[in-house]
C-alpha positions as CSV (number, residue, x, y, z in Angstrom):
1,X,105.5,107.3,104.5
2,X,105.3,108.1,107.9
3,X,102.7,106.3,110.5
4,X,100.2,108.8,110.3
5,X,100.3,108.3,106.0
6,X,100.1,104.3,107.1
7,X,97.5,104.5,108.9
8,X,95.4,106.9,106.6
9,X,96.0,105.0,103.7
10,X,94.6,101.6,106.1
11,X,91.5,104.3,107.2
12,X,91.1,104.7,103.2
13,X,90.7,100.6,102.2
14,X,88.6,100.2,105.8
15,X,85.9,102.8,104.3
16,X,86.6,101.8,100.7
17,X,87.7,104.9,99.5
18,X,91.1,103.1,98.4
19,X,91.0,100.1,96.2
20,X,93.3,97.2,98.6
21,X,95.3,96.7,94.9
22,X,96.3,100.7,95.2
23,X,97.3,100.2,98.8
24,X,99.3,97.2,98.0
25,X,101.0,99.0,95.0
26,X,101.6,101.8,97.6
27,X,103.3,100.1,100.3
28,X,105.3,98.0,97.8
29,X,107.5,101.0,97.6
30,X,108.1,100.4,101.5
31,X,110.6,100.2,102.5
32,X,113.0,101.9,100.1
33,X,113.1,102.1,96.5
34,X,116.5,101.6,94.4
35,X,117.1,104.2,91.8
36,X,120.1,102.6,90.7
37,X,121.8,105.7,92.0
38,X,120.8,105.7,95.5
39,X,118.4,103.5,97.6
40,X,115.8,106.0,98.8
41,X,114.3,104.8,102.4
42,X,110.5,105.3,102.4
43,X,110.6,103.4,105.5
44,X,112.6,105.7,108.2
45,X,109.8,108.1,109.3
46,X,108.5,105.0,110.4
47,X,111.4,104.2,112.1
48,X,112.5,107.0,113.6
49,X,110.0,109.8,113.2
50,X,111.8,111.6,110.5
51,X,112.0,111.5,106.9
52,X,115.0,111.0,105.0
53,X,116.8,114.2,104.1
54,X,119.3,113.7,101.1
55,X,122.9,114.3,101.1
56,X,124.3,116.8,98.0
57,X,127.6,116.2,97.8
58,X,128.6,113.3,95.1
59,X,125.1,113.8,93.2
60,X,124.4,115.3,89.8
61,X,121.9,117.6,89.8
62,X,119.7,115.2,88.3
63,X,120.1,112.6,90.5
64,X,119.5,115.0,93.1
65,X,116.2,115.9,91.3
66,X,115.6,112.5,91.0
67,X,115.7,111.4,94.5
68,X,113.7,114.6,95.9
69,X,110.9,113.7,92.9
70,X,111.1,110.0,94.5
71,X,110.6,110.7,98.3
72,X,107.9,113.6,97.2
73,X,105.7,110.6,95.3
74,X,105.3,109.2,98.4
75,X,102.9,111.1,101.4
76,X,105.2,111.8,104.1
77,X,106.0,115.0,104.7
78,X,108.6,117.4,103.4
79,X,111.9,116.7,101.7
80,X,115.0,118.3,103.0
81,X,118.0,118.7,100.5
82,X,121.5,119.2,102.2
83,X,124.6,120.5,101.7
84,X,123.5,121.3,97.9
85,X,125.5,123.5,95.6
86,X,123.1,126.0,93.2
87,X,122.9,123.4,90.2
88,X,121.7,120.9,92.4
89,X,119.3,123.1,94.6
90,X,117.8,124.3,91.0
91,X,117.2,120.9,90.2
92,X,115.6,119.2,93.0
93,X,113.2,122.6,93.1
94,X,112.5,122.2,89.3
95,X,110.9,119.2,90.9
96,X,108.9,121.1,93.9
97,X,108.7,124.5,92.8
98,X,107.3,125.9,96.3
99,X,111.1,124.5,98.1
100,X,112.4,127.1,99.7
101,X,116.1,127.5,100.0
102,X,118.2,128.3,103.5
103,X,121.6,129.9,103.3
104,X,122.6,128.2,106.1
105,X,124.1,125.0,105.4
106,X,123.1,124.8,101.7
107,X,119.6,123.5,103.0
108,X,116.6,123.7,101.0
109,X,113.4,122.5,102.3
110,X,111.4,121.0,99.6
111,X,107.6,120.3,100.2
């Protein structure tokens, strides 16, 4: 979630277009979530501006899948997947279908 998703979702209670049990639900994933497998920070775009991007190398394709699928559930802009070999790129766009991939660097951008 990044500060313009905060204060949206703090807009949405004020009018009463979000219930204040949803917000709470939402911002009890702040400020990172523990998959067991990784510990995905929700809270670094509010930090520093920028979402987390996640690292490839040592991650199954599913976990990779699994952390892009996290950090997607959350509004905060896009996902960027690093360093990712083709198993694992396929995965975390299983996830995202309209990811694009960027030969340079194994990047794939997933939105």
């Amino acid at each position: 979630m990044d500060e313009a998703a905060l204060r949206q979702l703090l807009d949405d209670v004020v009018a009463g277009a979000t219930d204040p049990d949803e917000a709470v639900a939402r911002l009890r994933r702040l400020p990172f979530a523990d998959l067991g497998y990784a510990r995905v920070d929700h809270h670094r775009a509010l930090r520093g501006g920028v979402a987390e991007a996640v690292y490839g190398p040592g991650k199954t394709p599913e976990q990779c899948a699994g952390v892009v699928a996290e950090l997607l559930a959350s509004p905060g802009g896009p996902v960027v997947l690093t360093r990712a070999d083709d198993a694992q790129r396929d995965a975390a766009l299983a996830v995202a279908p309209g990811g694009v991939l960027t030969a340079t660097g194994r990047t794939s951008l997933v939105c």
